[in-house]
C-alpha positions in Angstrom: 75.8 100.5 49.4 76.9 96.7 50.0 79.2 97.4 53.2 78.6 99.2 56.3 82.0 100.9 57.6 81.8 98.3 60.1 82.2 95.6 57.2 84.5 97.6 55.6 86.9 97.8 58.6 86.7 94.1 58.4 87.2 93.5 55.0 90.3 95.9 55.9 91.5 93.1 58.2 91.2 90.4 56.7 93.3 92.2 53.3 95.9 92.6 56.2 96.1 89.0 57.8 96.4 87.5 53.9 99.0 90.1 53.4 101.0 88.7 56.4 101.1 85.6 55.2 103.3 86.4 51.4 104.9 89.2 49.8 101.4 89.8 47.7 99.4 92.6 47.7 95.7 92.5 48.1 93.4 95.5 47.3 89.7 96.0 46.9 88.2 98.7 44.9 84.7 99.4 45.5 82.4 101.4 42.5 79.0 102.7 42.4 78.9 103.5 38.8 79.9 101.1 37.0 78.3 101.0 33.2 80.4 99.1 31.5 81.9 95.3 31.6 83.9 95.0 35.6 86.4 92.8 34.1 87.5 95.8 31.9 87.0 98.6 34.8 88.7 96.2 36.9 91.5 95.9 34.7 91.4 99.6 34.2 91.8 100.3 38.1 93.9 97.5 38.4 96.9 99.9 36.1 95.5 103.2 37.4 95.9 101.7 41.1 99.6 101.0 40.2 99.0 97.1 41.3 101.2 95.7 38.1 104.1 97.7 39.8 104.8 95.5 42.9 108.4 94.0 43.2 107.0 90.3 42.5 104.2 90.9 40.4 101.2 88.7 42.7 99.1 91.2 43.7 95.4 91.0 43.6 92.2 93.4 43.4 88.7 92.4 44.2 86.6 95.0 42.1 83.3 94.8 43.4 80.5 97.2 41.8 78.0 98.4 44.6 75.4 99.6 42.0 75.1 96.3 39.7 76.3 94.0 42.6 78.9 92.7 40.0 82.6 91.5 40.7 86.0 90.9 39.0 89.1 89.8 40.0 92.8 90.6 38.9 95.6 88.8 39.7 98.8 90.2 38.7 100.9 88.0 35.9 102.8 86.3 38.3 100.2 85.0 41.0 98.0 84.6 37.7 100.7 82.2 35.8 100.6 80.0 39.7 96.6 79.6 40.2 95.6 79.7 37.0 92.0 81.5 35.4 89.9 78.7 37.2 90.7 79.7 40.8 89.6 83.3 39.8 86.2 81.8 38.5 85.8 79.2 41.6 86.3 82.6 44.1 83.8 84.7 42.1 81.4 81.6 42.1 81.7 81.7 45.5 81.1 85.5 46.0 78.4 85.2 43.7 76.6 82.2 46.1 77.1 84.5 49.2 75.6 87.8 47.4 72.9 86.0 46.6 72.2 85.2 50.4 72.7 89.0 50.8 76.7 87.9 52.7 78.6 90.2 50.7 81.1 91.0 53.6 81.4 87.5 53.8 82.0 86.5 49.9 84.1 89.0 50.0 85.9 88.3 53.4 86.0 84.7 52.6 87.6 85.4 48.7 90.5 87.4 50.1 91.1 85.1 52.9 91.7 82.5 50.4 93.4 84.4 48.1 96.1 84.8 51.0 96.6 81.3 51.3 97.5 81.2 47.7 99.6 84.0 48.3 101.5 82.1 50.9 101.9 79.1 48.8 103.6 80.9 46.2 104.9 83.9 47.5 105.9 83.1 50.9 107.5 85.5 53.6 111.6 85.1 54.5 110.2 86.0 57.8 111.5 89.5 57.8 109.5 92.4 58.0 107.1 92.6 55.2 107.1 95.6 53.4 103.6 96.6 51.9 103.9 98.1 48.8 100.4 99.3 48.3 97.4 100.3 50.6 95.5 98.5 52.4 92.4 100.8 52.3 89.5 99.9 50.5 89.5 102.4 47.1 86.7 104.3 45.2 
């Protein structure tokens, strides 16, 4: 396993401080199986998660497989049509660089945090209460 509870609390932390900043929805999905290609699993989870349901269509799931030490990210079509494919491939560059070093609460801390501040850009809060449309637990 990549993440101690202790890392995973944090990675649960830092989903909910980029959550505060937008109306997106962040989730990671953690596998130890994975056989296929993640991009497809991640897509896969993505649906079976429910993620293409929220109200604005920007959420975002980090799928990161624990047994291959492989990642994927899905942005929603919205979010997506804003950042474009190559801020997905910069973040997973950078997760890649930091799983290298063995920093994978880091990558994956650092990915999200990022993420947010896209998030924020695009999808900003009205300042009301934020409702959060999906979990912020890390899935399996």
């Amino acid at each position: 396993m990549l993440f101690s509870p202790q890392d995973e609390e944090l990675i649960i932390d830092a989903i909910k401080q980029a959550e505060s900043m937008s109306t997106g929805e962040i989730r990671v999905h953690l596998d130890q199986n994975l056989t296929g290609d993640a991009l497809a699993t991640a897509q896969s989870i993505f649906n079976k998660l429910g993620m293409e349901k929220t109200k604005d269509r920007n959420a975002v799931l980090f799928y990161v497989s624990e047994n291959k030490k492989k990642i994927a990210i899905i942005g929603d079509v919205r979010i997506h049509s804003h950042v474009h494919q190559n801020f997905w491939d910069e973040l997973i560059k950078e997760i890649i660089i930091s799983f290298k070093e063995e920093k994978y609460k880091e990558g994956v801390i650092n990915a999200i945090l990022k993420t947010g501040i896209k998030l924020k850009k695009f999808f900003p809060t009205d300042g009301k209460s934020i409702e959060n449309e999906l979990p912020n637990e890390i899935s399996r």
